[in-house]
C-alpha positions as CSV (number, residue, x, y, z in Angstrom):
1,X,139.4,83.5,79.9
2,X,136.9,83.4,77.0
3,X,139.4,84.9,74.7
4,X,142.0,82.2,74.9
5,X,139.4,80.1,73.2
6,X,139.8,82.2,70.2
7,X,143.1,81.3,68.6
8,X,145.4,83.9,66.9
9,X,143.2,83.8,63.5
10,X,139.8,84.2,65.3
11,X,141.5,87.1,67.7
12,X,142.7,89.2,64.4
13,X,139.5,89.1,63.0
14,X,138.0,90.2,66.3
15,X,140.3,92.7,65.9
16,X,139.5,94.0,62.3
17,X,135.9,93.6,63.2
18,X,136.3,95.7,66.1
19,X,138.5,98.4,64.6
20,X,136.1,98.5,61.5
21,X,133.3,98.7,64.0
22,X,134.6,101.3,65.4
23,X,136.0,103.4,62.5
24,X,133.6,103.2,59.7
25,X,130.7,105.1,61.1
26,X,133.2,108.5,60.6
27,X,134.9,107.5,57.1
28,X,131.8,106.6,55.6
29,X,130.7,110.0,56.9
30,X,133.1,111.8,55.4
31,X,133.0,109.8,51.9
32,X,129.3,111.4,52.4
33,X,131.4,114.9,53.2
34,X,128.5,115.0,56.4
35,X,130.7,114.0,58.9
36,X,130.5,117.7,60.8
37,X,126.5,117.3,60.2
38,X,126.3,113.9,61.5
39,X,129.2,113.3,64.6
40,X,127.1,113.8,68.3
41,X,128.3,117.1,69.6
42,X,126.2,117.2,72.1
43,X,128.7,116.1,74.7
44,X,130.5,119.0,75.7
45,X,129.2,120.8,73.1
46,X,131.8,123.8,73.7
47,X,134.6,121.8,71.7
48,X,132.1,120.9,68.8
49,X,134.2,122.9,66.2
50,X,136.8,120.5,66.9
51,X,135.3,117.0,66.9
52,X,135.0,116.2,63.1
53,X,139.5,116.5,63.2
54,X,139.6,114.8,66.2
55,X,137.3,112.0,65.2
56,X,139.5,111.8,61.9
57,X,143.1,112.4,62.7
58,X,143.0,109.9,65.9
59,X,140.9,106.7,63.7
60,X,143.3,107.5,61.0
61,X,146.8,107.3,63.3
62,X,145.5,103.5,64.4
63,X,144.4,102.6,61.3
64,X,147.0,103.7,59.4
65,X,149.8,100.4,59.9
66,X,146.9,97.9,58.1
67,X,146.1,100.5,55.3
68,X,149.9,100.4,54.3
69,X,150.2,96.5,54.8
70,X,151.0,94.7,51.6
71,X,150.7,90.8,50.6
72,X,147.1,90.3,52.8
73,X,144.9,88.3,50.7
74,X,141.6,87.1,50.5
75,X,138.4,89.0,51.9
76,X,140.6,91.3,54.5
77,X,142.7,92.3,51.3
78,X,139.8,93.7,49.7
79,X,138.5,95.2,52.8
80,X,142.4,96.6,53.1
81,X,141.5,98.0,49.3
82,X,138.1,100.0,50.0
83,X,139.5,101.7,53.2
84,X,142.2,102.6,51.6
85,X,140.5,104.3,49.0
86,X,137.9,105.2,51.8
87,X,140.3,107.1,54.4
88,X,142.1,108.7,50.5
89,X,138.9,110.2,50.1
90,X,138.5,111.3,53.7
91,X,142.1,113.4,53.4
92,X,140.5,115.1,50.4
93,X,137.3,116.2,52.0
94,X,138.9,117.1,55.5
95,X,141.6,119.2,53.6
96,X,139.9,120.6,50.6
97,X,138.3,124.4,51.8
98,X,135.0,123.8,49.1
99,X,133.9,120.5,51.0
100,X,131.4,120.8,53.9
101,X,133.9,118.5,56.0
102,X,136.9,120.9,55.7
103,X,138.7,121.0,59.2
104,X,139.8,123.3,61.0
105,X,143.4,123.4,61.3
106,X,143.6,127.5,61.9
107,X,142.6,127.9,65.5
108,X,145.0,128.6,67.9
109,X,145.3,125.5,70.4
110,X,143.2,121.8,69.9
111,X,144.1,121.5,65.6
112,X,147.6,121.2,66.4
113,X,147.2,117.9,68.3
114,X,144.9,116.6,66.0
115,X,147.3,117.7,63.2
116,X,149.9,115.7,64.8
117,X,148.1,112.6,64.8
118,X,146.6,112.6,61.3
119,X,150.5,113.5,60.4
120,X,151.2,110.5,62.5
121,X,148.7,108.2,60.4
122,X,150.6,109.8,56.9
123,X,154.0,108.9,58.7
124,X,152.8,105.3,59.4
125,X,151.4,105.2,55.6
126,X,153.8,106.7,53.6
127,X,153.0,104.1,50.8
128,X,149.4,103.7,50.7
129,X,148.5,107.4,52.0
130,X,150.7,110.0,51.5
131,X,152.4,108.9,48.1
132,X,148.8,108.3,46.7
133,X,147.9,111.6,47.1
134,X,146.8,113.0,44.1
135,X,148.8,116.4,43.6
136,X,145.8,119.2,44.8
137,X,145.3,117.0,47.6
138,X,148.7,116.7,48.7
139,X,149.0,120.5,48.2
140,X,145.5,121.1,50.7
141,X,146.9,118.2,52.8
142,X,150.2,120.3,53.3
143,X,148.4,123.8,53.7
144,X,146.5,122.2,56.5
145,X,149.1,121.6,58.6
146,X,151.3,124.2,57.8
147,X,148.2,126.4,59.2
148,X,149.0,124.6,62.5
149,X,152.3,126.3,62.9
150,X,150.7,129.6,64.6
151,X,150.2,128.2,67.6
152,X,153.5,127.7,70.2
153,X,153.3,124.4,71.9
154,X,154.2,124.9,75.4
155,X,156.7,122.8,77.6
156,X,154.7,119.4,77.6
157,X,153.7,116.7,74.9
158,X,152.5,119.1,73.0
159,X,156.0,120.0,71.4
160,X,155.1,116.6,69.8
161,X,152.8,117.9,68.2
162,X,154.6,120.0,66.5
163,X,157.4,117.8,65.4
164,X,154.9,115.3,64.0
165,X,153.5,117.8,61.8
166,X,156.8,118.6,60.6
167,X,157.4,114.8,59.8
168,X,154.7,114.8,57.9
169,X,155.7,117.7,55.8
170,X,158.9,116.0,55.2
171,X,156.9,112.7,54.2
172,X,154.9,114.6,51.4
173,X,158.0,116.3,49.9
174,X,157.6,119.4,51.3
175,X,161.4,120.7,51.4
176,X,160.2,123.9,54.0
177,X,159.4,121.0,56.5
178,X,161.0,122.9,60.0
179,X,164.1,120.6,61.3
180,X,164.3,123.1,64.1
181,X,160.4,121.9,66.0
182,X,161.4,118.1,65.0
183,X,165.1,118.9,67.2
184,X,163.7,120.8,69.9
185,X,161.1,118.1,70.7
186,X,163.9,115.6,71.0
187,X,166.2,117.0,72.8
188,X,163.7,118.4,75.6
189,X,162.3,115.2,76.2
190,X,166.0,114.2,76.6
191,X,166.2,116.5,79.5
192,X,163.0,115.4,80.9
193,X,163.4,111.8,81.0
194,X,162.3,110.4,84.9
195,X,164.1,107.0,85.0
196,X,162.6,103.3,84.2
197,X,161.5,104.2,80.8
198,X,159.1,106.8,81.5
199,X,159.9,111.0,80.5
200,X,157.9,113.6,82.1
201,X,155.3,115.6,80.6
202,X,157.0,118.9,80.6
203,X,159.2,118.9,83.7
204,X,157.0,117.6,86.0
205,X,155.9,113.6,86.3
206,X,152.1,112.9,86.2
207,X,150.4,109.4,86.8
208,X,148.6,109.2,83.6
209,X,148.9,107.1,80.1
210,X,150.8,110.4,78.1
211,X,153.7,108.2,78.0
212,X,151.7,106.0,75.6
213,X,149.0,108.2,73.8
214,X,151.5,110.6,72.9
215,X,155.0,111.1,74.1
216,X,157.1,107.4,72.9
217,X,154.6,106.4,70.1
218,X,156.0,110.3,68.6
219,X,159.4,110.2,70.1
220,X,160.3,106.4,68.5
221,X,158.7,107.3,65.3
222,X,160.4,111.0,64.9
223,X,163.6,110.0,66.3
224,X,163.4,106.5,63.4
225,X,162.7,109.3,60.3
226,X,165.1,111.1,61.2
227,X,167.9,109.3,62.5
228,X,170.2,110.8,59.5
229,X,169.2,114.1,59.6
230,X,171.7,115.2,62.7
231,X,174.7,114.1,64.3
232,X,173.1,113.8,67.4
233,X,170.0,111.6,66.8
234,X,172.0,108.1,65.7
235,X,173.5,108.6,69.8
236,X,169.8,109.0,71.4
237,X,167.8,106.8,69.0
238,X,169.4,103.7,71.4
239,X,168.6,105.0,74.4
240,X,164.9,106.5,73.1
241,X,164.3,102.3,71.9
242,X,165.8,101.0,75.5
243,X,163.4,103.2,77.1
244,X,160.8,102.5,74.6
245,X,160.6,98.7,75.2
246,X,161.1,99.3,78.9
247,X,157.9,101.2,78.8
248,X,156.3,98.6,76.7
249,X,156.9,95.7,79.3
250,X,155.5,97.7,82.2
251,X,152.3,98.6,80.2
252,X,152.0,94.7,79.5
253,X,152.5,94.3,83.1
254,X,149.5,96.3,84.3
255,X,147.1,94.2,82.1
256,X,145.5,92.2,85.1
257,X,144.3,88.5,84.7
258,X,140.6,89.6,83.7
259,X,141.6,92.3,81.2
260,X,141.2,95.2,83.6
261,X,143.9,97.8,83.9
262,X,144.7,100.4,86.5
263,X,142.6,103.8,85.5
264,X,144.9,106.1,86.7
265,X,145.5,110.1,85.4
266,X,143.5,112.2,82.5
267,X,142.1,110.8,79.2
268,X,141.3,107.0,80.3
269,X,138.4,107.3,78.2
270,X,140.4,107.1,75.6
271,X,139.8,103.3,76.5
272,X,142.5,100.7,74.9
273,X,144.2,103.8,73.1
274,X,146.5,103.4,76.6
275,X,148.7,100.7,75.1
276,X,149.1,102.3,71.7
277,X,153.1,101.7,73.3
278,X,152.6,98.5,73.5
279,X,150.7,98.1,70.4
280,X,153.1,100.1,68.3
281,X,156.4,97.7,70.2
282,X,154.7,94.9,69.0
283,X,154.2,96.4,65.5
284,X,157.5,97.6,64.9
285,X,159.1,94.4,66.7
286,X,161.1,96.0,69.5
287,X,159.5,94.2,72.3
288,X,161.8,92.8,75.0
289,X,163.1,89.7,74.7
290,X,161.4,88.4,77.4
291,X,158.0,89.4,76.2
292,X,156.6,86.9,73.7
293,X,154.4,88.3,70.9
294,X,151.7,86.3,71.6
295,X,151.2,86.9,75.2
296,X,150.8,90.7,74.0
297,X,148.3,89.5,71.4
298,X,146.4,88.2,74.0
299,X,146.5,90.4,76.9
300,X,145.6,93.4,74.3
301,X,142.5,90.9,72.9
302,X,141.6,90.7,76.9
303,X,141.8,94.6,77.5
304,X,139.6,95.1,74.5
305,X,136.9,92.2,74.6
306,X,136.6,93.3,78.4
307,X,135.5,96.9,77.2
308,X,134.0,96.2,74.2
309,X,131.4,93.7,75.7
310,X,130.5,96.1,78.2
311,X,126.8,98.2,77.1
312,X,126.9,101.5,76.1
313,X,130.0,102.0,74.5
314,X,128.6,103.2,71.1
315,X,125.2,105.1,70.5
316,X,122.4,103.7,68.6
317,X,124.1,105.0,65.3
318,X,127.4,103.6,65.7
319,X,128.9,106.5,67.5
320,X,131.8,106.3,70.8
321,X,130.1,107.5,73.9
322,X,132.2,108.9,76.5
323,X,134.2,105.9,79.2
324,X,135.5,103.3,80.0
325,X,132.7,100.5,80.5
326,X,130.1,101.8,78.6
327,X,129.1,105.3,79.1
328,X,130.5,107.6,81.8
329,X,130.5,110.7,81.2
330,X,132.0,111.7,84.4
331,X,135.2,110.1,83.8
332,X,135.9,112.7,80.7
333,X,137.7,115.9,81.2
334,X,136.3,119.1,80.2
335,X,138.8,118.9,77.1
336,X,136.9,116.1,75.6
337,X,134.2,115.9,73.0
338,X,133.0,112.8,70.9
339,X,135.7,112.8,68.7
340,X,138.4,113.0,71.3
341,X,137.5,109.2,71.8
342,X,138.4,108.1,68.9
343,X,142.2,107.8,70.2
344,X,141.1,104.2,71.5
345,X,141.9,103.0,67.6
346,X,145.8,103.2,68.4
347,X,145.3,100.1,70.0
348,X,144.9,98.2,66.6
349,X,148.4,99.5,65.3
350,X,149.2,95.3,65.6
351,X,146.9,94.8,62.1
352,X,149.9,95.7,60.1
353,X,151.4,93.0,60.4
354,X,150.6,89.9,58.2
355,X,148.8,87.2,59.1
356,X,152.3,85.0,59.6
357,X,153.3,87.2,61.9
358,X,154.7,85.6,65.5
359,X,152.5,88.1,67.0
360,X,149.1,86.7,65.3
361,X,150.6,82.8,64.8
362,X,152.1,82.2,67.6
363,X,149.6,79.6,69.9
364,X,148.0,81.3,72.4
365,X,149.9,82.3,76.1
366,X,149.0,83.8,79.4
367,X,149.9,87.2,79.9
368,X,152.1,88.3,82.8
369,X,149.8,88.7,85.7
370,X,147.9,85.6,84.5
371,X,150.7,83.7,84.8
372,X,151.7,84.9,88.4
373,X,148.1,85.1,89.1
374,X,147.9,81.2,88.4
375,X,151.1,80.5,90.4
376,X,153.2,80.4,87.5
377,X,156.9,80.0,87.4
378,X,157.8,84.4,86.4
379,X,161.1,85.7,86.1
380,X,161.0,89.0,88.2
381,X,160.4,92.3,86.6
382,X,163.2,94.6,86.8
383,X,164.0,98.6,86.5
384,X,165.8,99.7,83.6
């Protein structure tokens, strides 16, 4: 494939390109503060109010792992530099209530979620984000998501939500951060674990990516913060990882040889956001042994040249249409506005890492069902 002629330099700055591509149309925006004048809300125009968060809070939880990287050098450090500064300025005027871009974070319902993931960006940036925070900042940025707390999350990822936010108050120093949401959360996706890595969502098992876009990217990354802060948590953090990397290896395993992937339950047009899992197992090195870096590098640089080449994908002003393969605006649930999309940057969580990395060093290799595809030599998969 045309991709394995690029080697792991060339792919990462595809990557960067891509991501940047991607993301500055909505931080330059709100640098402007005119992002809520400016985002399309014409599609599904019922959940306008909430695009601008959405838009924000899902760039900012993929972005997030480069912004905090440290000894990059060169051009990509200085481009590390200005969006840093870039995505500080964006938490000021999403959060401060006398800028035109303030959020909302009151309504019952949709701020939660998006609470949870620009929590979930300050989690993965405790360095370069949340501890640069200038002090009324971090004060707006903490009465933001405290406003979040009126609504109950019912019995589904959404109790994720809730303990994200509450990570993130712990990350900024609030000391009224609610250990009581982070607890729940964990120990009722405990009881709702389905077997072979994957938990339900709520009770019930659905075919869909939640698994990835929500429930292990939040569980592994709760579970890690707060290993220390209950008896329990040190006894399920093992088997949260086991199931984690399980999870990993299967999404790896539905990459097909040409870079398609099965589009299967709600949200696909969140694109490549699917394998944030994968992404983030790659990131935070807890891949299975039997998965090489590399191969991940590449089937990931597959699923998103594969997309990304397709027409349509952005408007004429830089903006994510709704789909998969350019615009289909059939294929989005009635839930989804324009800045829903913008959950597709979790694929890019592999950027922080350096350069040196096995993951961008190591010389290219097939994927899994490349290799099997081309009558490879594969050790059989097997259930965890």
């Amino acid at each position: 494939m045309e991709e394995l002629k690029m080697n792991g330099k060339e792919q990462r700055r595809y990557w960067l390109d891509t991501m940047l591509l991607i993301g500055a149309p909505v931080l330059e925006a709100l640098k402007r503060r005119t992002l809520t004048i400016t985002l399309p809300v014409e599609f599904h125009s019922g959940r306008s109010g909430f695009a601008p968060l959405e838009a924000f809070a899902r760039l900012a939880c993929g972005m997030a792992p480069w912004l905090e990287l440290e000894g990059l050098e060169g051009e990509e450090e200085k481009l590390r530099g200005y969006y840093a500064r870039l995505m500080l300025e964006a938490l000021d005027a999403a959060t401060d209530p006398e800028s035109a871009d303030y959020m909302d974070f009151e309504a019952e319902g949709q701020p939660l979620v998006d609470a949870a993931f620009l929590a979930h960006a300050l989690v993965r940036a405790p360095k370069r984000l949340a501890s640069q925070l200038n002090e009324r900042v971090r004060r707006n940025v903490i009465a933001a998501l405290k406003k979040t707390r009126r609504t109950a999350p019912c019995g589904s990822n959404w109790l994720l939500f809730s303990a994200m936010v509450e990570a993130a108050l712990y990350i900024l120093g609030d000391p009224e951060y609610d250990r009581m949401r982070v607890g729940y959360a964990v120990h009722m996706f405990m009881d709702w674990y389905k077997g072979d890595g994957v938990y339900g969502d709520g009770k019930d098992f659905r075919w869909d990516y939640y698994n990835s876009f929500v429930i292990q990217p939040m569980l592994v990354d709760v579970i890690t913060l707060f290993e220390q802060d209950s008896a329990h948590y040190p006894q399920l953090k093992p088997l949260i990882m086991q199931r984690a990397r399980r999870y990993a290896t299967v999404l790896e395993r539905m990459i097909a040889p040409d870079g398609t992937y099965p589009f299967l339950g709600r949200s696909i047009v969140y694109r490549f956001g699917a394998f944030q899992l994968l992404a983030q197992a790659a990131l935070q090195h807890f891949l299975e042994e039997s998965l090489q870096p590399a191969q991940v590098r590449c089937a990931l640089t597959a699923v998103i040249k594969r997309i990304m080449e397709f027409p349509g994908n952005l408007d004429e002003n830089g903006w994510l249409r709704p789909g998969v393969y350019g615009y289909q605006p059939e294929l989005a649930e009635s839930y989804i506005n324009t800045g829903s999309l913008y959950l597709c940057a979790a694929v890019f969580l592999p950027l922080g890492l350096l350069p040196e990395d096995p993951f961008w060093s190591g010389e290219n290799q097939n994927w899994t069902s490349q290799q099997i595809a081309a009558g490879g030599n594969v050790m059989r998969d097997h259930a965890l």
